[in-house]
N, CA and C atoms as an extended XYZ file, in Angstrom:
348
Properties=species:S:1:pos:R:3:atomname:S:1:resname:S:1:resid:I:1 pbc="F F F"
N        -4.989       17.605        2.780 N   UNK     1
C        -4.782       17.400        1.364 CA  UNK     1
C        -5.972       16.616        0.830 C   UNK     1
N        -6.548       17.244       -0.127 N   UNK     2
C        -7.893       16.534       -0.552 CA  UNK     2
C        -7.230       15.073       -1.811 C   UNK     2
N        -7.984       14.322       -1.686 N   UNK     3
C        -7.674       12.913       -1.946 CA  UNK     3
C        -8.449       12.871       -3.325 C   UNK     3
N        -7.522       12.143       -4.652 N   UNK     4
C        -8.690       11.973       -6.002 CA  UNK     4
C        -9.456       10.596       -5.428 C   UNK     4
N       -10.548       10.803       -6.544 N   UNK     5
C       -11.138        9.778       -6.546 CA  UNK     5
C       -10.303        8.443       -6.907 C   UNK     5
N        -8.908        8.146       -7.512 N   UNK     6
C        -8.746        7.300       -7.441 CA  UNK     6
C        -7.941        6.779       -6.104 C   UNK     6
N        -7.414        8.162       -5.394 N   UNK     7
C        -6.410        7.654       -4.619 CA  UNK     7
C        -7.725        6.659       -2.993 C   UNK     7
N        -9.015        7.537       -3.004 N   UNK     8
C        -9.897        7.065       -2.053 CA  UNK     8
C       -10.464        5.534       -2.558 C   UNK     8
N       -10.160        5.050       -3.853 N   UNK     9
C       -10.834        3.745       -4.424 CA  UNK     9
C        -9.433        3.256       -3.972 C   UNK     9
N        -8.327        3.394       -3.704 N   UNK    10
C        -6.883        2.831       -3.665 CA  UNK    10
C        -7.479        2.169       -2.146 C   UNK    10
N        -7.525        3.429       -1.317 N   UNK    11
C        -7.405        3.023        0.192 CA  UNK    11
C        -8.416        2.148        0.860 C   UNK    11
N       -10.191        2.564       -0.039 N   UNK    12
C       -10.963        1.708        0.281 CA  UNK    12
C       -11.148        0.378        0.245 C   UNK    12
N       -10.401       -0.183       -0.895 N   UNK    13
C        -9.798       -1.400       -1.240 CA  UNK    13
C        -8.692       -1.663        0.097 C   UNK    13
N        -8.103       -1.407        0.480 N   UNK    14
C        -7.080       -1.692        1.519 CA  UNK    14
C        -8.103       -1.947        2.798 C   UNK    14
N        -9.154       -0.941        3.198 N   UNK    15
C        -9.550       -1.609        4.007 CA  UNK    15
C       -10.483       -2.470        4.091 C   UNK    15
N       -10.816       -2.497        3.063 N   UNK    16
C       -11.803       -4.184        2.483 CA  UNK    16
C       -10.703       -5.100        2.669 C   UNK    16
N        -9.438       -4.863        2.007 N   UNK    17
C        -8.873       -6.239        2.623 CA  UNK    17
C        -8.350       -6.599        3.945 C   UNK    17
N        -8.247       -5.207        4.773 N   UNK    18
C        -7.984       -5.293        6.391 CA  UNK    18
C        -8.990       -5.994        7.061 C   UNK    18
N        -9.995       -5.386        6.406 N   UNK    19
C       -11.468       -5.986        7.483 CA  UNK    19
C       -11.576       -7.544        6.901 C   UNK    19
N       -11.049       -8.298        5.893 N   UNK    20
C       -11.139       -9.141        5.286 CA  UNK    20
C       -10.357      -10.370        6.336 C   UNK    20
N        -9.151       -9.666        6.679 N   UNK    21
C        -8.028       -9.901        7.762 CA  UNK    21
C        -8.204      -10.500        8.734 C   UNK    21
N        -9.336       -9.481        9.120 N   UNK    22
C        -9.261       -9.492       10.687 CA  UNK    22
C       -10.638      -10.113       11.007 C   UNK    22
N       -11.705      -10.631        9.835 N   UNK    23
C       -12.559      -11.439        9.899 CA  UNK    23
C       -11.864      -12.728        9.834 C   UNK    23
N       -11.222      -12.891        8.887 N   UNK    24
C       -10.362      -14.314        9.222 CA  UNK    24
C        -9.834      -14.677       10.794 C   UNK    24
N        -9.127      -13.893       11.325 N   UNK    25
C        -8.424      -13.873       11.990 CA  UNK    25
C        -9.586      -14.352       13.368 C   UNK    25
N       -10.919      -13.525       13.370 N   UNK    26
C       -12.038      -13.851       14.376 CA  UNK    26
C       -12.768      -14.767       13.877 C   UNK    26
N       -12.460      -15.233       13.057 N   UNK    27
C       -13.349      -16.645       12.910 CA  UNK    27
C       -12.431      -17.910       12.796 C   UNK    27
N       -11.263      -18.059       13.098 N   UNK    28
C       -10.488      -18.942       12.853 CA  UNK    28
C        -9.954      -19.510       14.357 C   UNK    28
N        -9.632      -21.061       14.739 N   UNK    29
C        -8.807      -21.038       15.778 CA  UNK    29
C        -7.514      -21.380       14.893 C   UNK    29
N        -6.636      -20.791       15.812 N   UNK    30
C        -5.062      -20.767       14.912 CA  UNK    30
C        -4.185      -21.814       15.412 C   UNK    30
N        -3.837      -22.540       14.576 N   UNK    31
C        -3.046      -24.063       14.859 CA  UNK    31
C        -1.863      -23.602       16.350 C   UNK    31
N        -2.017      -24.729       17.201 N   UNK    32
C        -0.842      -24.532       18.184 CA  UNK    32
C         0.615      -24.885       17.202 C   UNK    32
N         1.544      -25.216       17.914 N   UNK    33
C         2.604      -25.156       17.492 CA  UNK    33
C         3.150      -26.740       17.237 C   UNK    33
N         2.677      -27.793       17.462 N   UNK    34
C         2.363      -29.050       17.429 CA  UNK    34
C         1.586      -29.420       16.627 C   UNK    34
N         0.614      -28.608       16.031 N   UNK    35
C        -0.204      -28.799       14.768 CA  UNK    35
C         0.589      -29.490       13.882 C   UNK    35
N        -0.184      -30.569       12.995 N   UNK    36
C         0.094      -31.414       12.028 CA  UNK    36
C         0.690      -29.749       10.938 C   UNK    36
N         1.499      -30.633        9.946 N   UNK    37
C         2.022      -29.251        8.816 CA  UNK    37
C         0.832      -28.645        8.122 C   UNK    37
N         0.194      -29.456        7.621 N   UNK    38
C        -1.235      -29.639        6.772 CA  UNK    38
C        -2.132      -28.501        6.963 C   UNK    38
N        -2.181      -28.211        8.636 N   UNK    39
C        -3.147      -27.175        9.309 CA  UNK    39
C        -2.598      -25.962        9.451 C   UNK    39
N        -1.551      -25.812        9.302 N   UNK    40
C        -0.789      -24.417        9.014 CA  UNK    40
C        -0.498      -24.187        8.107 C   UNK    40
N        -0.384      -25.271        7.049 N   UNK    41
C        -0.332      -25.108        5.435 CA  UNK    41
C        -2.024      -24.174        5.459 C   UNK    41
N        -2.674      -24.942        5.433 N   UNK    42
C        -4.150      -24.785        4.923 CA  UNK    42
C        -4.312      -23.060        5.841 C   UNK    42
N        -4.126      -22.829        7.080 N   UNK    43
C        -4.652      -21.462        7.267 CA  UNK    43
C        -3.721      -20.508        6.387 C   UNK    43
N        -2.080      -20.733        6.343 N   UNK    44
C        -1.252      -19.694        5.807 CA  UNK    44
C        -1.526      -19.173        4.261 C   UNK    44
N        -1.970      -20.205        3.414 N   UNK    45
C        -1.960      -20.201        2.275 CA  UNK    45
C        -3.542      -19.394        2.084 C   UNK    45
N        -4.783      -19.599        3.059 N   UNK    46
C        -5.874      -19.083        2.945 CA  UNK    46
C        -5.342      -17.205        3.271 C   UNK    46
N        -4.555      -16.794        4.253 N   UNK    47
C        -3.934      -15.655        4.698 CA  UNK    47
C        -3.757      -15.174        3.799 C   UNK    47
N        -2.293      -15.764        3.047 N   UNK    48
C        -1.818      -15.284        2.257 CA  UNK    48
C        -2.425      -14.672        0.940 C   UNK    48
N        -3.948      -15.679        0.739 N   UNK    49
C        -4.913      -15.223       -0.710 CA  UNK    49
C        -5.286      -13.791       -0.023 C   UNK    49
N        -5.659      -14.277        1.040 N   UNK    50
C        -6.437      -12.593        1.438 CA  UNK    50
C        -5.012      -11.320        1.658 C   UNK    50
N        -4.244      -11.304        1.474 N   UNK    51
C        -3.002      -10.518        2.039 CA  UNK    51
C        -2.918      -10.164        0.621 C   UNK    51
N        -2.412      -10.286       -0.272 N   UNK    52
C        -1.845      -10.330       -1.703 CA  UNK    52
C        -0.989       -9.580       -1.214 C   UNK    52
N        -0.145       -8.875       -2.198 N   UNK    53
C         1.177       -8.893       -1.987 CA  UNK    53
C         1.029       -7.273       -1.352 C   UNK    53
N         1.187       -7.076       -0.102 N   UNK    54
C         1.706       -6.184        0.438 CA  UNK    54
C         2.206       -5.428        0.120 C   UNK    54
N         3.660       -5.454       -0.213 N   UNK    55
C         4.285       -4.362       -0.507 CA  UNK    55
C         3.619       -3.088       -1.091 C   UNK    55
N         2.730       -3.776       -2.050 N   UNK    56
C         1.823       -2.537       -3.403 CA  UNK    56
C         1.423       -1.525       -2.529 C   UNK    56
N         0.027       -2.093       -1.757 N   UNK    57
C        -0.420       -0.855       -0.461 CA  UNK    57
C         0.926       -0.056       -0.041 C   UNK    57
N         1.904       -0.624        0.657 N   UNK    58
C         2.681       -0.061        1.777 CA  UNK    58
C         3.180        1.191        0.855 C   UNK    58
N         3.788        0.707       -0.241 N   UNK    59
C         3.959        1.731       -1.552 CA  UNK    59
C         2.977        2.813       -1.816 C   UNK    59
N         1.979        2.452       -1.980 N   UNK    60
C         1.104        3.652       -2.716 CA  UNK    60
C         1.011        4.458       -1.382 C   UNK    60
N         0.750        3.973       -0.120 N   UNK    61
C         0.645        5.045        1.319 CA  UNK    61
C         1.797        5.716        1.310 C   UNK    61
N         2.907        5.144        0.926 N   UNK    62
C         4.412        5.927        0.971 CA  UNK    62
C         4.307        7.351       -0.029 C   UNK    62
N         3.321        6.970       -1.502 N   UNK    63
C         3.567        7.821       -2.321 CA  UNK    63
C         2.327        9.044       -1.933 C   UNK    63
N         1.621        8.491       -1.237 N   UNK    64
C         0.884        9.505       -1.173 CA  UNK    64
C         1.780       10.434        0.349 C   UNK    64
N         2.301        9.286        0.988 N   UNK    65
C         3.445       10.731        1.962 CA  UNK    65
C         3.905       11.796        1.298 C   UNK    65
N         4.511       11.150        0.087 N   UNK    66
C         5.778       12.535       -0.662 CA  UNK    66
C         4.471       13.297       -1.159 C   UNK    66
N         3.267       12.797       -1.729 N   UNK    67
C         2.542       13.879       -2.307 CA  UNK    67
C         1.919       15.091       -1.336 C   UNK    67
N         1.564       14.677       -0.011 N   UNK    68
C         1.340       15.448        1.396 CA  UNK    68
C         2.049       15.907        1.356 C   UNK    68
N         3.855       15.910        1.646 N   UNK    69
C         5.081       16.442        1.313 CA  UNK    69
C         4.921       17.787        0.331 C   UNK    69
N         4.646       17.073       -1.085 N   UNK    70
C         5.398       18.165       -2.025 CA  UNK    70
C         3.891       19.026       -2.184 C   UNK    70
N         2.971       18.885       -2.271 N   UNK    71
C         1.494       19.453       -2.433 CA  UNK    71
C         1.601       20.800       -1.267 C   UNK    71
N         2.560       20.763       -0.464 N   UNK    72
C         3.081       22.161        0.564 CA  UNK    72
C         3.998       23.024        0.115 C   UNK    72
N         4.374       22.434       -1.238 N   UNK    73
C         5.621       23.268       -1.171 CA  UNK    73
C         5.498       23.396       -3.150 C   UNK    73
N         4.483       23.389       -3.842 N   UNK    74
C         4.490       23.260       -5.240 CA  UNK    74
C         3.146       23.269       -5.267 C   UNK    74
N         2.718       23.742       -6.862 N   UNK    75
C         1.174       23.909       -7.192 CA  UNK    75
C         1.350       23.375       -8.415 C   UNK    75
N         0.476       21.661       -8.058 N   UNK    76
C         0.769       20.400       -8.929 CA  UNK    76
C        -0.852       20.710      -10.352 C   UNK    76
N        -0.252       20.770      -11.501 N   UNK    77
C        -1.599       20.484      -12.439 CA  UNK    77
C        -2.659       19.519      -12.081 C   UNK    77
N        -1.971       17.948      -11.816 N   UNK    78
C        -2.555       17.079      -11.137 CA  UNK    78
C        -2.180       16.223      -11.277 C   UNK    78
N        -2.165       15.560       -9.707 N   UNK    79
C        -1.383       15.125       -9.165 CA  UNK    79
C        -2.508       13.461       -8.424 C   UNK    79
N        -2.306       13.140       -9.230 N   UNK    80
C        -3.257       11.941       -8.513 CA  UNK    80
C        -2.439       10.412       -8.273 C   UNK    80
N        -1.619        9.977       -7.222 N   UNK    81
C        -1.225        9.427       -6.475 CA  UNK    81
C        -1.602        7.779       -7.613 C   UNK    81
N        -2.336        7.581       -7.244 N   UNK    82
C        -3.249        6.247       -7.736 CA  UNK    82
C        -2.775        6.065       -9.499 C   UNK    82
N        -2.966        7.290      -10.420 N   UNK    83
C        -2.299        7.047      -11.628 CA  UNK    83
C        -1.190        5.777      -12.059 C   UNK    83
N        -0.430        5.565      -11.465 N   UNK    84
C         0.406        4.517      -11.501 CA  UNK    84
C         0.151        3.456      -10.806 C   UNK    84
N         0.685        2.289      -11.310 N   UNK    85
C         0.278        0.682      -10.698 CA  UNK    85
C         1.305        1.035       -9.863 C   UNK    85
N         1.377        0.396       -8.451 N   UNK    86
C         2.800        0.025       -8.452 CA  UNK    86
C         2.973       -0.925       -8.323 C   UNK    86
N         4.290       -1.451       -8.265 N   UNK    87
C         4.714       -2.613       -8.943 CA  UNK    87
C         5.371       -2.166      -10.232 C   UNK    87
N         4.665       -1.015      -11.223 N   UNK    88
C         4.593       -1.160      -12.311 CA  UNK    88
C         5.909       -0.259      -12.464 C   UNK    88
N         6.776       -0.914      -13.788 N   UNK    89
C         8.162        0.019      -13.722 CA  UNK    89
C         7.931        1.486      -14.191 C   UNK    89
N         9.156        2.442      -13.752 N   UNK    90
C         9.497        3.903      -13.457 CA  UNK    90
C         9.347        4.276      -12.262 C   UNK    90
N         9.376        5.681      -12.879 N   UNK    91
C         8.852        6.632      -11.719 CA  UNK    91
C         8.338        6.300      -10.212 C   UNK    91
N         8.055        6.702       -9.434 N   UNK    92
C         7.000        6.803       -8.156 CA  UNK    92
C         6.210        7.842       -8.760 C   UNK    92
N         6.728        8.767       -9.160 N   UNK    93
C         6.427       10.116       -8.892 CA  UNK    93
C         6.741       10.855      -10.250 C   UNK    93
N         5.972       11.380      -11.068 N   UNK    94
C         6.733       12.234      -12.044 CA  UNK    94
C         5.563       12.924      -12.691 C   UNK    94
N         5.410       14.185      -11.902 N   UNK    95
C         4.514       15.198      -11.944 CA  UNK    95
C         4.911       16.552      -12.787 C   UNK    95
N         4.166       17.338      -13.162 N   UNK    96
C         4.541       18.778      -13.500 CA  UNK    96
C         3.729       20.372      -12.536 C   UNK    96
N         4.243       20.451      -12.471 N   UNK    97
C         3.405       21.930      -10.709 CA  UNK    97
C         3.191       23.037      -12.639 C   UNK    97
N         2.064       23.906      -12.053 N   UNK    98
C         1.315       25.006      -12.893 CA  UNK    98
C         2.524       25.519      -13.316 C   UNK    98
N         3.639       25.861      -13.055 N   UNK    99
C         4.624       26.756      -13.665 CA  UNK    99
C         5.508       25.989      -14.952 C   UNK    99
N         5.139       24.729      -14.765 N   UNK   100
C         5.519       23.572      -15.929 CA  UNK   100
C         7.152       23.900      -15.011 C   UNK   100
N         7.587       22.807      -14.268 N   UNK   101
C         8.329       22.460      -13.606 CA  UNK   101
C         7.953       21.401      -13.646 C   UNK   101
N         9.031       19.997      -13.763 N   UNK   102
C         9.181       18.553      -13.540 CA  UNK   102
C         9.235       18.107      -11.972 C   UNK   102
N         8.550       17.558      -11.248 N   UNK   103
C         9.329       16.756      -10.372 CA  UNK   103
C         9.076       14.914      -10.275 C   UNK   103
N        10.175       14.679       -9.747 N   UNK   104
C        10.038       13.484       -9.712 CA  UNK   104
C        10.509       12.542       -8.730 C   UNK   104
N        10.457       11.614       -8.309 N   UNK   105
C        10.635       11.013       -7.199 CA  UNK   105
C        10.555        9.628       -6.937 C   UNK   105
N        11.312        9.093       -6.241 N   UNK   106
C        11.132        7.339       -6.291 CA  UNK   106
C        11.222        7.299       -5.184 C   UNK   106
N        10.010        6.429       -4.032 N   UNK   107
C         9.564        6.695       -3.339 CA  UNK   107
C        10.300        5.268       -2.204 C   UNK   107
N        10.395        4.657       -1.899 N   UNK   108
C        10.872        3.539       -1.142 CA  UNK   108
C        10.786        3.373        0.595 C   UNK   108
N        10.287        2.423        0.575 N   UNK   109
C         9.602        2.502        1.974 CA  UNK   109
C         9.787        0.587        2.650 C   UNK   109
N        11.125        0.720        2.078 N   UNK   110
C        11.763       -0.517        3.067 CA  UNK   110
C        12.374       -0.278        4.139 C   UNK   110
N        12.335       -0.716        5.407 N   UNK   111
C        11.959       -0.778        7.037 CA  UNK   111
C        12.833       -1.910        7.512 C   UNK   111
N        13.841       -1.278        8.108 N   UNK   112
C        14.688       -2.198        9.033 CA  UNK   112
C        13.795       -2.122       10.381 C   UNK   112
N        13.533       -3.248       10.934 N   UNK   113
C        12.947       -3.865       12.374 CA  UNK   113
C        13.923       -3.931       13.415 C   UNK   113
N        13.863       -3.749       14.735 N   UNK   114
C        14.838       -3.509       15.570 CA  UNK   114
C        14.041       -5.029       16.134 C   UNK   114
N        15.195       -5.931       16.393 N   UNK   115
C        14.865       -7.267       16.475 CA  UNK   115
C        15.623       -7.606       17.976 C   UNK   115
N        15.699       -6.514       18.609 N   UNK   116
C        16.144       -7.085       20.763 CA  UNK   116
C        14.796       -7.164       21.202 C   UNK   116
């Protein structure tokens, strides 16, 4: 499935902030567990700037699943993934295919963890 230009500015951003991650992560020693609060304050809160809020990514990769999905089975006018914030209210999804057919879709990609 060929990717718009916005959905490839979506992902490239994601891995600017992965590699952002995982430079932290190799340049840091990480407080033992006896660490004063202060020193796990100070790395978590530096994490957390570089992390921003998750969910958004995990979302837009979800929406571009259903679009892999429906892009097999419909011939979308256009269909560019990235169009919407998310976060931002409606839809996931609310496209029209060449025959002017609606579809639409709300996409959700919350994950129960098997915790044994």
């Amino acid at each position: 499935m060929p990717l718009t230009e916005g959905e490839r500015h979506q992902l490239a951003g994601m891995a600017d902030r992965l590699e952002a991650m995982r430079g932290f992560f190799a340049s840091r020693h990480l407080p033992s567990a006896d660490a004063k609060p202060a020193e796990w304050h100070a790395l978590l809160v530096e994490l957390k700037r570089l992390q921003g809020n998750f969910n958004n990514p995990v979302s837009f990769v979800g929406v571009l699943l259903a679009k892999e999905f429906l892009v097999q089975r419909h011939r979308f006018q256009d269909f560019d993934a990235s169009r919407k914030a998310q976060g931002a209210s409606g839809l996931d999804i609310d496209e029209t295919t060449i025959e002017g057919e609606r579809v639409v879709g709300e996409v959700k990609t919350t994950c129960l963890f098997n915790t044994v």
